[in-house]
N, C-alpha and C positions, 0 to 999 in steps of 0.2 A: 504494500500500500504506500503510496505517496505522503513525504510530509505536508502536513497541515504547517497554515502559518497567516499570521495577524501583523499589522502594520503598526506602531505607535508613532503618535503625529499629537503635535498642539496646532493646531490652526484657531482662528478665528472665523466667522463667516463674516466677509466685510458689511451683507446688507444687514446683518442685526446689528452691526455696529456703528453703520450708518445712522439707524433705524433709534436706535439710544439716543445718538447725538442729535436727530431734529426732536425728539421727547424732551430732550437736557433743555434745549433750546429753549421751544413753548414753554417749560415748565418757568424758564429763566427770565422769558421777555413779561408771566403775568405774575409771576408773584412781587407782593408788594416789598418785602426786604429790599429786593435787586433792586427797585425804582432806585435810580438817577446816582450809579455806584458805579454806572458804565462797567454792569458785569456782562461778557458775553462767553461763547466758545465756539470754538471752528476745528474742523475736521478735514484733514488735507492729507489724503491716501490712507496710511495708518497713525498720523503723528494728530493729536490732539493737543488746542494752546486757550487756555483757559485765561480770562482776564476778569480783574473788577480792581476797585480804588482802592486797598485795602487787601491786608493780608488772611484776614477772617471771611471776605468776603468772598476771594478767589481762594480758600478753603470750603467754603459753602456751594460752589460752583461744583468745585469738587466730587463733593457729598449728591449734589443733584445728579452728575453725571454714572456717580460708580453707583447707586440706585437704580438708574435707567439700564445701564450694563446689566444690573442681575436679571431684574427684569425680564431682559432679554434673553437670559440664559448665558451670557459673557462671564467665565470667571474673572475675577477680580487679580486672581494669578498671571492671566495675561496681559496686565496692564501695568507699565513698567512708567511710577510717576516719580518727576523731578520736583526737588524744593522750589519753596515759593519764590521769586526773587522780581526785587523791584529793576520798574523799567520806564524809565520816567515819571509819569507824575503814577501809573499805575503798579501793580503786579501781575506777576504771571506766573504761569504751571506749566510746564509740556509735558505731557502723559503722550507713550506709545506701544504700540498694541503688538505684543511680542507674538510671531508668528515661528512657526519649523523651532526644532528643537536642536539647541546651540551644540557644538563638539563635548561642554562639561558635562552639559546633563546629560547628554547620549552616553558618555562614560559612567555617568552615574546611574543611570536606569540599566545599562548591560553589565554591570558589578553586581546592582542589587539582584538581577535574574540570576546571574552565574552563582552568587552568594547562596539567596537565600527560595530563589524557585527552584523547583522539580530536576532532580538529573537528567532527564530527557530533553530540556529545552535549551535550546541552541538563540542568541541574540546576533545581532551584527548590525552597525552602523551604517546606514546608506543617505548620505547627502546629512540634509534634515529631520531624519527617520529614522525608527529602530525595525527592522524585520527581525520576528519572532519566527523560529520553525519549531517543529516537532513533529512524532508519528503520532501521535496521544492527542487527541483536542483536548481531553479533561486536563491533562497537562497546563495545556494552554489556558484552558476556561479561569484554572488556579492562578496561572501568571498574572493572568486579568487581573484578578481578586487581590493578589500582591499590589499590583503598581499602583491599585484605586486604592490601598490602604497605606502606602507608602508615602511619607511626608515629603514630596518633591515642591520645589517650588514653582511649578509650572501645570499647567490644564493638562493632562493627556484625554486624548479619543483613541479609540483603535478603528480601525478601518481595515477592509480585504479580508476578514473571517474567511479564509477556508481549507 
């Protein structure tokens, strides 16, 4: 029988995150705190740049935005924010939405398999991606159950079950 094998990926889907960001928005231009603090925020590929007069206030933008992320089903894990820092008469945040999974944590999700999953299952690095093999799906199914209980600091999805 042919090995079985599963994909491990962080992606984000950009239209929920899209999708957050015009919620962030509306939520931004009606409520009344924001009035006249010139809070706003913009969304430009995967880089978000958060603004208001005030560093409480572009922490509040903030709070609006990673709400609408849950929301949306966007972990919070994907979302790599910068200190507040003034910039003329305002402040500002760039928050950016971490996609593919970097060379460390690739090393570090194929350590914890090697480590502490099943002796059947086999990891390997590819690109942005962990392929998972085995002849055992239950194998697999367990791997799963490891990496969703494993304190990684990143979102994983698996993808290509088969």
């Amino acid at each position: 029988m042919a090995d079985s094998s599963f994909d491990v990926v962080s992606k984000v889907d950009q239209m929920e995150a899209d999708n957050a960001a015009n919620q962030a928005r509306k939520e931004i231009d009606q409520r009344y705190d924001f009035k006249g603090v010139g809070a706003s925020l913009e969304l430009k590929g995967e880089q978000f740049l958060l603004r208001a007069s005030s560093e409480e206030r572009v922490k509040a933008v903030l709070d609006v935005l990673e709400s609408k992320l849950i929301k949306r089903g966007i972990s919070l894990k994907s979302l790599d924010v910068g200190e507040p820092f003034p910039s003329g008469k305002e402040f500002r945040i760039e928050a950016k939405l971490k996609n593919g999974i970097d060379s460390d944590n690739a090393k570090k999700v194929t350590k914890l398999i090697r480590d502490e999953g099943p002796k059947s299952v086999k990891a390997q690095i590819q690109g942005d991606e962990v392929r998972v093999q085995s002849k055992s799906r239950d194998d697999l199914q367990a791997t799963i159950a490891l990496l969703k209980g494993a304190d990684l600091d990143l979102d994983l999805q698996f993808v290509n079950f088969r």
